[in-house]
N, C-alpha and C positions, 0 to 999 in steps of 0.2 A: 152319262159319260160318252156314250156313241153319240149322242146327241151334238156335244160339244165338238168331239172329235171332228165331226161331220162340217157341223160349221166353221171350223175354225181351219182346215183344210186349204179354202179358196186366198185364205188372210195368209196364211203361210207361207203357201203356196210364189204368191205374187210377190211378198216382201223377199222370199229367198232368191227369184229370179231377180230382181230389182236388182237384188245385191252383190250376186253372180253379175250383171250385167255393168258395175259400178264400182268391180273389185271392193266391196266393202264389209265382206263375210261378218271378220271379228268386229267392227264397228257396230253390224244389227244386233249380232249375237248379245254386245255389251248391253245397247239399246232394250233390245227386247227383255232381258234381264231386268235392268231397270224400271219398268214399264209393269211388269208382273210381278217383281219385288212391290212398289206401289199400291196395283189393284189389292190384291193378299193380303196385305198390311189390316190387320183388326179395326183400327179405326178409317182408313181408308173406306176398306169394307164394304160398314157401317154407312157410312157418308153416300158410297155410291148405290146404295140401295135404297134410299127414302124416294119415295116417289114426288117431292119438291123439286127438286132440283133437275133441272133440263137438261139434255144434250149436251149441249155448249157447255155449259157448266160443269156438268164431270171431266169431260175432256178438258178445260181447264182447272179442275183439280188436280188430276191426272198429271198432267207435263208440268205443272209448274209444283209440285212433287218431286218431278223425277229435274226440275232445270235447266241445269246445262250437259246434263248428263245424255243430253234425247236433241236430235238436229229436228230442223222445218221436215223433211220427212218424214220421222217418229209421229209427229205433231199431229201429216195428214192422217196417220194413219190410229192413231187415240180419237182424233175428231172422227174420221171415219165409223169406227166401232162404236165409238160413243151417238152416234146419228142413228147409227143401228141396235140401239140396247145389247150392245154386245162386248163390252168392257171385260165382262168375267170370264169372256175365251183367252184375252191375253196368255196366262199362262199357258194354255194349251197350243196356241198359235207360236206362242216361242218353243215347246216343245218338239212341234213341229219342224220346227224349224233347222232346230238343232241334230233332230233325223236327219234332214235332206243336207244339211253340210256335211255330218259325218258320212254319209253316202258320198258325197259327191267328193271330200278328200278321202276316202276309201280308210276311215276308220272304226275301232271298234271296242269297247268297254270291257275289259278283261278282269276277273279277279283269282291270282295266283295264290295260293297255298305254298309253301312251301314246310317241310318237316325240318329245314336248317334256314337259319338266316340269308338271304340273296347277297350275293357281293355286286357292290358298284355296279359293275359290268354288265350282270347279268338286270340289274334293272335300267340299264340304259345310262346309265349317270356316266 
């Protein structure tokens, strides 16, 4: 797990600058989503583990998987990790990810208890 974490760091890392840099926050968020929904998939998997199949070819498993759901940037960056046997950080690179934007719009994952029902109000609505 620190293993992963570790690498998947510099991927993250770069894709959330990119995105900060391209205004394109919620577009990677989706993408990266996408892209980790994919790898995780059982039979996906499966597929990207046999030692057959090259580089090239998971990364094209990979995006044409995920379609039109994922732009030529996505694309570099599955090929990227796929050149680098490195496809199974996805999810952890998207988790990443989603640290450094909730840092950077200064939010935070709350779970309320309440011993009465919330009104509207009090949940924001």
């Amino acid at each position: 797990m620190a293993e992963a974490l570790t690498l998947a760091r510099p991927y993250a890392k770069a894709v959330f600058e990119f995105a900060v840099e391209h205004n394109s926050l919620d577009g990677w968020s989706t993408m990266l989503a996408s892209v980790s929904e994919a790898v995780t998939h059982p039979e996906m998997a499966a597929l990207l583990g046999s030692p057959v199949l090259s580089g090239d070819q998971q990364a094209s498993l990979v995006a044409d998987a995920c379609g039109t759901r994922i732009n030529d940037k996505a694309r570099n960056l599955i090929n990227t990790l796929a050149r680098n046997k490195r496809l199974s950080l996805l999810p952890e690179v998207r988790a990443q990810f989603e640290r450094l934007r909730a840092e950077r719009q200064k939010k935070v994952d709350v779970e309320v208890i309440s011993a009465y029902p919330l009104t509207d109000e009090a949940l924001g609505k």
